[in-house]
C-alpha positions in Angstrom: -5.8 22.5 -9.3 -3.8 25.3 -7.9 -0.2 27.2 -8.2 1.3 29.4 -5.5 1.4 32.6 -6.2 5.2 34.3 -5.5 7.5 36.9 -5.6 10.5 36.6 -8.0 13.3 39.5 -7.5 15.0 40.3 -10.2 18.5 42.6 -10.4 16.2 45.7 -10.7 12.8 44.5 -10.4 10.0 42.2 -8.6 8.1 39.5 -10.6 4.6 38.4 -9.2 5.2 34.9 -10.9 2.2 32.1 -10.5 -0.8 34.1 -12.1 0.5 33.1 -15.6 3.3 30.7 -16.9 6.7 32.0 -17.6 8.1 31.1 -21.5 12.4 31.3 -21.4 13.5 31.3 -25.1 16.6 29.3 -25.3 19.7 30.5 -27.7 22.1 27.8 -27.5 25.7 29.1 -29.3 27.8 25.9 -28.8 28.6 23.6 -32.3 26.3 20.2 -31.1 23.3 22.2 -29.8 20.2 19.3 -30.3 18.0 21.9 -32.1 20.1 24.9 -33.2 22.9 22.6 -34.9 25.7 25.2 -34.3 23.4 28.0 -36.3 24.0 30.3 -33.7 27.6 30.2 -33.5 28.1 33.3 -35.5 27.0 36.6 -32.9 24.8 38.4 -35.2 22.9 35.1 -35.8 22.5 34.8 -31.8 21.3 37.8 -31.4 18.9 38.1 -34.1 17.1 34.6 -32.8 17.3 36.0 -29.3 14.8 39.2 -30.3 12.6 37.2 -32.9 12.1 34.3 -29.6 10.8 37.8 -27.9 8.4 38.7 -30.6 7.2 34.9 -30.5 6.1 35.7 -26.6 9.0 34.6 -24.7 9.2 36.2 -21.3 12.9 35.8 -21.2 15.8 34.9 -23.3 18.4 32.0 -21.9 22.0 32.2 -23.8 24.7 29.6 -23.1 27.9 28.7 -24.7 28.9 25.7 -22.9 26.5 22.7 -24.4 25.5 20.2 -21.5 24.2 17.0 -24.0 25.2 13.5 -23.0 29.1 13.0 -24.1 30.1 16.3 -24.2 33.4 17.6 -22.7 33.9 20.2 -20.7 35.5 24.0 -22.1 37.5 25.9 -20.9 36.5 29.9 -19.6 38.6 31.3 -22.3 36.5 29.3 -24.9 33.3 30.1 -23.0 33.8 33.4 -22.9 35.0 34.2 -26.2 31.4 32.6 -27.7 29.5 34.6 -25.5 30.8 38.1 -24.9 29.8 38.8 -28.9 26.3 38.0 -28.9 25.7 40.2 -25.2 27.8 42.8 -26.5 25.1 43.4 -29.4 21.8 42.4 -26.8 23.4 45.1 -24.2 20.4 47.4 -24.0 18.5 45.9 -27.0 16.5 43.0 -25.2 13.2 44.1 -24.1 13.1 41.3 -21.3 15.5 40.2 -18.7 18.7 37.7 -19.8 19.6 34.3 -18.0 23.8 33.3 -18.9 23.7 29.9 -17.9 27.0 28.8 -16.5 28.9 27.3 -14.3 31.9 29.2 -14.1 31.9 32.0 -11.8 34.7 34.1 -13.4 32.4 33.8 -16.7 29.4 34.8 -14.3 31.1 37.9 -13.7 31.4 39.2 -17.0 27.8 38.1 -17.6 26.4 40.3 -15.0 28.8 43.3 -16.8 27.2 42.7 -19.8 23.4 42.9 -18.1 22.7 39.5 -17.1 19.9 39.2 -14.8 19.5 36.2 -13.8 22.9 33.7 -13.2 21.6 29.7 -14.2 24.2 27.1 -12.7 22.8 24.0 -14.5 25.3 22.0 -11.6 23.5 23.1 -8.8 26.8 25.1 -7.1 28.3 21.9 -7.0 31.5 22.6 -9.9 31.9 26.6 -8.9 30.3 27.4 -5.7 31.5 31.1 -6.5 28.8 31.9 -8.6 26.2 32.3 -5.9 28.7 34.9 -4.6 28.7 36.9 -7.8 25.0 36.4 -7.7 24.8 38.3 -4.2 27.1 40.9 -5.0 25.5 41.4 -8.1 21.8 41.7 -6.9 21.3 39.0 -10.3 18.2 36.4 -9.7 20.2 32.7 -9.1 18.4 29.5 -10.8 20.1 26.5 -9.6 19.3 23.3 -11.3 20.0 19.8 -10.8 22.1 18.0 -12.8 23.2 14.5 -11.9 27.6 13.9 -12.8 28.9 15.5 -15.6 27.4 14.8 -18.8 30.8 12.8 -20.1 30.1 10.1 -17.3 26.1 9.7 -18.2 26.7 6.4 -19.7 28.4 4.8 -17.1 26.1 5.7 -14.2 23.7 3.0 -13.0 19.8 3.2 -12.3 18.6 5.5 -9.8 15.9 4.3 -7.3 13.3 7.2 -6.2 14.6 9.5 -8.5 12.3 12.6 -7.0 13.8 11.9 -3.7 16.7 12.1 -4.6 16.4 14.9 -6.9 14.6 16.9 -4.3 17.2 16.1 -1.6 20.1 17.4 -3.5 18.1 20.6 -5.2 17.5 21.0 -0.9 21.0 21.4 -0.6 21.5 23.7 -3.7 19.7 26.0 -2.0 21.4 25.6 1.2 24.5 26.0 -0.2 22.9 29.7 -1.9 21.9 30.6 1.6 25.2 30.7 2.6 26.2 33.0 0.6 23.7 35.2 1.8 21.6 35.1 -1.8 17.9 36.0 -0.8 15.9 33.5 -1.1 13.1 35.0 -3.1 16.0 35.8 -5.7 16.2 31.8 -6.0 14.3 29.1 -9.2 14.7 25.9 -8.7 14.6 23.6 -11.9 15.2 19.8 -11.3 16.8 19.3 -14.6 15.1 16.6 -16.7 17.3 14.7 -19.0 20.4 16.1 -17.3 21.8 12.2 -16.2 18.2 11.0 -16.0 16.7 8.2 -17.7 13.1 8.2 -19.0 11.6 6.6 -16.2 13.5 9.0 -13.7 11.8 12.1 -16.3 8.5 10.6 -15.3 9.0 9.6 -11.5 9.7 14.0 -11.5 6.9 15.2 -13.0 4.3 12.5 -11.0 6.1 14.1 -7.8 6.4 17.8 -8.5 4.5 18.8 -5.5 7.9 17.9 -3.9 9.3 20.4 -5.6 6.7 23.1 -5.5 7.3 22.9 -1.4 9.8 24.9 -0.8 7.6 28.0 -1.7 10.5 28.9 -4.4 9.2 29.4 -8.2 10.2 26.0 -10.0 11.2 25.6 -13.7 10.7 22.8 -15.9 12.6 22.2 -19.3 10.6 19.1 -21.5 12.0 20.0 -24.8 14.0 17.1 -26.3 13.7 14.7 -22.7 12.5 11.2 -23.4 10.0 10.0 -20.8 8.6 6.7 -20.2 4.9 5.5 -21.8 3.4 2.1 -22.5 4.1 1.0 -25.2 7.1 2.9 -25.3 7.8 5.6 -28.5 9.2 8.5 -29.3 8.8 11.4 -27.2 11.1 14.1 -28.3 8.6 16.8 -29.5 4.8 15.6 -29.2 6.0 14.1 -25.2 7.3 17.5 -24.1 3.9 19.2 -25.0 2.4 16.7 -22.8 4.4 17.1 -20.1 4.4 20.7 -20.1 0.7 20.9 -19.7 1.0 18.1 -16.9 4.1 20.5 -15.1 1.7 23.2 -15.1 -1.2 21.8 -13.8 0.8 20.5 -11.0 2.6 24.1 -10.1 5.1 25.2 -12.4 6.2 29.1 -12.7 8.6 28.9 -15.5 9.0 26.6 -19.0 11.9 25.9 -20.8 12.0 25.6 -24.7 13.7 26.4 -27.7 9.8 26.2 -29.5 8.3 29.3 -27.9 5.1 29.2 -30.2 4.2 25.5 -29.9 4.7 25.5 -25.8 2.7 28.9 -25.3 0.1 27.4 -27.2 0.1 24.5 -24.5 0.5 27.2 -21.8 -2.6 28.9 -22.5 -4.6 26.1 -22.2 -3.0 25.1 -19.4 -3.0 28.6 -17.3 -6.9 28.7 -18.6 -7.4 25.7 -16.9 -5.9 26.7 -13.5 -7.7 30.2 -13.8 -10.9 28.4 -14.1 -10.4 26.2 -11.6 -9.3 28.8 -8.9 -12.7 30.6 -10.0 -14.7 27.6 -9.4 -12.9 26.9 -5.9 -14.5 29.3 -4.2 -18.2 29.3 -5.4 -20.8 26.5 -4.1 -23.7 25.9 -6.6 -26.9 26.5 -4.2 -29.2 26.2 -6.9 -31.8 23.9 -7.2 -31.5 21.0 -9.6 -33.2 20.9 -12.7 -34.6 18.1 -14.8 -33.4 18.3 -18.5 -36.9 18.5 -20.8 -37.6 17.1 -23.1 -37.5 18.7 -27.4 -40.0 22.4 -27.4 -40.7 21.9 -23.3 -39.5 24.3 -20.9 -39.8 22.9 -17.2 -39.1 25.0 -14.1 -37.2 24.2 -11.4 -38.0 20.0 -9.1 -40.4 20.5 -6.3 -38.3 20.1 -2.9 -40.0 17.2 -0.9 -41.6 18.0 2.3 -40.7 17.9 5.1 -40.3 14.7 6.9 -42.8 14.3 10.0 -40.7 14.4 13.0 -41.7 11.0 15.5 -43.7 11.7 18.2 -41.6 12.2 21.4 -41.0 9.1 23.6 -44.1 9.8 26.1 -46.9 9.7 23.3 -45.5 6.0 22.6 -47.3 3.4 23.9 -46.1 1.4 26.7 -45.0 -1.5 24.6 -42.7 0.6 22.1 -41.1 3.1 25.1 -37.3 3.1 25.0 -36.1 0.9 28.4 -34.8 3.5 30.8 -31.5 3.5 31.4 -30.3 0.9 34.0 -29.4 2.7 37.3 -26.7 1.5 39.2 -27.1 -1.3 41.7 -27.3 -0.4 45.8 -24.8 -2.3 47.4 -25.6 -5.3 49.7 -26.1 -4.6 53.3 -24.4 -5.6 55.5 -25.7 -8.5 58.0 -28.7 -6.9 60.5 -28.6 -3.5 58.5 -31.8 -2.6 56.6 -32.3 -2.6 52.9 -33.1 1.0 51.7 -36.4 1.2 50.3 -36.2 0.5 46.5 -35.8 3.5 43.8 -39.5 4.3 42.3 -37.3 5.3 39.0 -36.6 1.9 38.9 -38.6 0.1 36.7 -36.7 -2.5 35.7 -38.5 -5.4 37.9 -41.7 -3.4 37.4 -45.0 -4.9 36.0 -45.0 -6.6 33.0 -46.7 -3.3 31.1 -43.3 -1.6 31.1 -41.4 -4.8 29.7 -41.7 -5.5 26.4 -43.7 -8.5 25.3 -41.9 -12.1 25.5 -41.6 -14.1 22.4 -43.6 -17.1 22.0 -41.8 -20.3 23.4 -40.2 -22.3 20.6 -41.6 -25.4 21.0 -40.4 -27.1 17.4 -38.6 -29.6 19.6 -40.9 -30.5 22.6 -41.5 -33.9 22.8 -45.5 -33.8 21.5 -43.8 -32.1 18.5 -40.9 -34.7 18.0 -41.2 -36.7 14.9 -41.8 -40.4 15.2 -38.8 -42.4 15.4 -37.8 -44.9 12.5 -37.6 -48.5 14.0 -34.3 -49.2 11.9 -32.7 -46.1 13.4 -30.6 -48.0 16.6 -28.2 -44.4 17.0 -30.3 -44.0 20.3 -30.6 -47.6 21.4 -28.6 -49.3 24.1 -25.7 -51.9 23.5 -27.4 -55.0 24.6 -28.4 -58.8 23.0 -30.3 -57.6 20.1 -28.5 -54.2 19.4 -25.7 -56.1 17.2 -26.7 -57.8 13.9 -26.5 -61.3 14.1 -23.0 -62.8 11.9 -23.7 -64.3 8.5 -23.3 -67.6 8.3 -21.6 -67.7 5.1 -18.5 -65.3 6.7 -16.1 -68.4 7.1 -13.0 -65.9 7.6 -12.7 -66.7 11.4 -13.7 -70.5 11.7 -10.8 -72.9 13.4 -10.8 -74.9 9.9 -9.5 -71.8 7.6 -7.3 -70.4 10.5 -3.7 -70.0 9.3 -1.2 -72.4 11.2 0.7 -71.4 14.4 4.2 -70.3 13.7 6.7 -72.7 16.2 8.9 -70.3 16.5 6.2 -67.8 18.2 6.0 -69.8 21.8 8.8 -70.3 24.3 12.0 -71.0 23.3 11.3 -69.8 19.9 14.7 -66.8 20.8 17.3 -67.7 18.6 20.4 -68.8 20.5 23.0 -66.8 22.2 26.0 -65.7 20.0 23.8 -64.3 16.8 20.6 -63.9 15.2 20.4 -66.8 13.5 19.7 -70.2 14.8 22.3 -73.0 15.5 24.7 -74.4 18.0 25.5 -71.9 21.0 28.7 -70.8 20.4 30.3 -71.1 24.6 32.8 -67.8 23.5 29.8 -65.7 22.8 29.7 -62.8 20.8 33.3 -61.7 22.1 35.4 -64.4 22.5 35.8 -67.2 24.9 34.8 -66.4 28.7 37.4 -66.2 31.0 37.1 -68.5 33.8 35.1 -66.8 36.9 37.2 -65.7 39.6 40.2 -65.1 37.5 41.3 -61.1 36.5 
């Protein structure tokens, strides 16, 4: 288990993100939020959750005023702004940790950053407003693009999606392409590959089992499991108890940053995760040379096993004796002279046609089948004996099937001129026309 260590730059500062994980407190003001249920709508409200989420231990605060659940409509800038520019008004130079706006509208982005925005979320990916990664740039704000697949009024109608980490990957590829472009640094960049956001709770899964995908482009990745169904056997409800679970599983496979509206409940699963991952990048790195030691037994204290000795090497090939040397290796064969030239005098190395103490012994003839050994043969056995006068049984009398007396009679119509007649199959009077009509007289046309 292991997590990249990176560099996150911030408007005004540089995060060393990968040692620990990352909690965003979510302030949703918008009237169908899934968890806040339009309490935040009033600014002082907002801001007063926004600083009690820091007490809990969030690292940062996320605010958005547009709400991205499945069915909602789009609002306009005018509405978007007006629910937002309150509740940073009153944060402006109150919140002890940085602020994430998340929206997709670039002329709302601007006024974000005016109000001390840090980081600029587009939960489309730059797909709606590719504008916003220019504010971002001129801004010097941190960009986090996540996926999002349509628009959340067309969810229902969109069909299943095969290799949804692929997919997902491919497009989030693109995001950041399309942030490149606009000349955003890319250590200013999260990814977050937006689970629930036109996903289905299989597609929730398929993510987090392929997460390494994501972790790959060496950019911090976020993760947001709070209220996203995923898929178990047999299936139930996974809305609060499912996203602790897959938190812990997104940050044992490389996650910087975690999403969630319930900062207390996921940092509690983000200790034990991180404390995992600390231990196990301890343990990497240091081999366990000590010798093993048997477990004894209730008020005995036993030292440490005895190593066995040393194995005896074999004695090198020339103490063998001559029957158990290795054959030397076969050296290759002088070719033939030619006719009245003179054979070269034969290699002494070679000892393949040497005497027979350099060959190893010869195995015993098997002579289970010699003749002297050969079983007697049974009498009644004829297999082996030759076709001949007394080789077939003689015919039992009482067989009476063949004997002229129980022969079946001749059929007459099986010798000559047993054809039926000319002019049809059957038999009867031959018809002079034939099977076409009468013959016309030969030598007339």
């Amino acid at each position: 288990m292991a997590r990249k260590l990176l560099d996150w730059k911030l408007k005004d500062e540089t995060w060393r993100v990968g040692e620990r994980t990352l909690l965003v407190g979510v302030v949703n003001v918008t009237p169908d939020s899934l968890f806040d249920q339009g309490l935040y709508l009033e600014p002082a409200r907002a801001a007063e959750r926004a600083l009690e989420l820091c007490e809990l231990g969030a690292d940062l605060i996320e605010i958005g005023a547009e709400s991205f659940r499945a069915g909602s409509a789009r609002v306009s800038e005018a509405e978007e702004l007006r629910r937002l520019v309150p509740v940073l008004k009153l944060l402006r130079g109150k919140l002890p940790v940085p602020l994430i706006v998340e929206t997709s509208k670039s002329a709302v982005a601007e006024k974000a950053v005016e109000y001390g925005a840090q980081v600029l979320k587009d939960p489309t990916g730059l797909l709606i407003d590719p504008e916003v990664a220019r504010v971002a740039n001129e801004s010097g704000a941190a960009l986090l693009l996540q996926h999002m697949r349509g628009t959340p009024d067309k969810w229902a109608r969109q069909g299943g999606m095969k290799h949804a980490a692929a997919l997902v990957h491919q497009e989030l590829a693109a995001a950041i392409s399309r942030a490149l472009r606009y000349n955003v640094p890319r250590h200013s960049i999260v990814i977050d590959p937006g689970l629930g956001l036109g996903k289905r709770k299989e597609h929730n899964t398929d993510i987090l089992l392929h997460l390494d995908r994501f972790t790959s482009f060496e950019i911090p990745v976020q993760i947001s499991p709070t209220g996203k169904p995923f898929h178990t056997t047999p299936q139930v409800e996974t809305a609060f108890h499912g996203a602790i679970a897959a938190a812990v599983a997104a940050i044992l496979r490389g996650v910087h940053l975690l999403r969630t509206h319930d900062v207390p409940a996921m940092r509690a699963a983000a200790l034990v995760a991180d404390q995992l991952l600390r231990e196990g990048r301890d343990m990497s790195g240091v081999h366990d040379t000590r010798t093993a030691e048997i477990l004894p037994s209730a008020g005995e204290v036993r030292g440490p096993v005895t190593p066995p000795a040393a194995v005896t090497p074999p004695p090198p090939p020339e103490e063998l004796p001559a029957s158990k040397r290795p054959i030397a290796p076969r050296l290759p064969r002088s070719p033939r002279p030619a006719q009245g030239e003179v054979r070269p005098a034969r290699d002494p190395r070679d000892t393949r046609y040497s005497p027979s103490e350099s060959r190893p012994p010869r195995a015993p003839r098997d002579n289970r089948y010699s003749p002297e050994n050969r079983p007697p043969r049974d009498s009644r056995d004829s297999r082996d004996a030759r076709p001949g006068p007394g080789s077939r049984p003689p015919r039992d009398p009482r067989d009476t099937r063949y004997s002229p007396e129980n022969r079946p009679p001749r059929d007459s119509r099986s010798g000559p001129g047993s054809r039926p007649p000319f002019g049809g199959r059957g038999a009867g009077p031959k018809d002079p026309r034939g099977p076409r009509g009468p013959r016309p007289p030969r030598g007339r046309r």
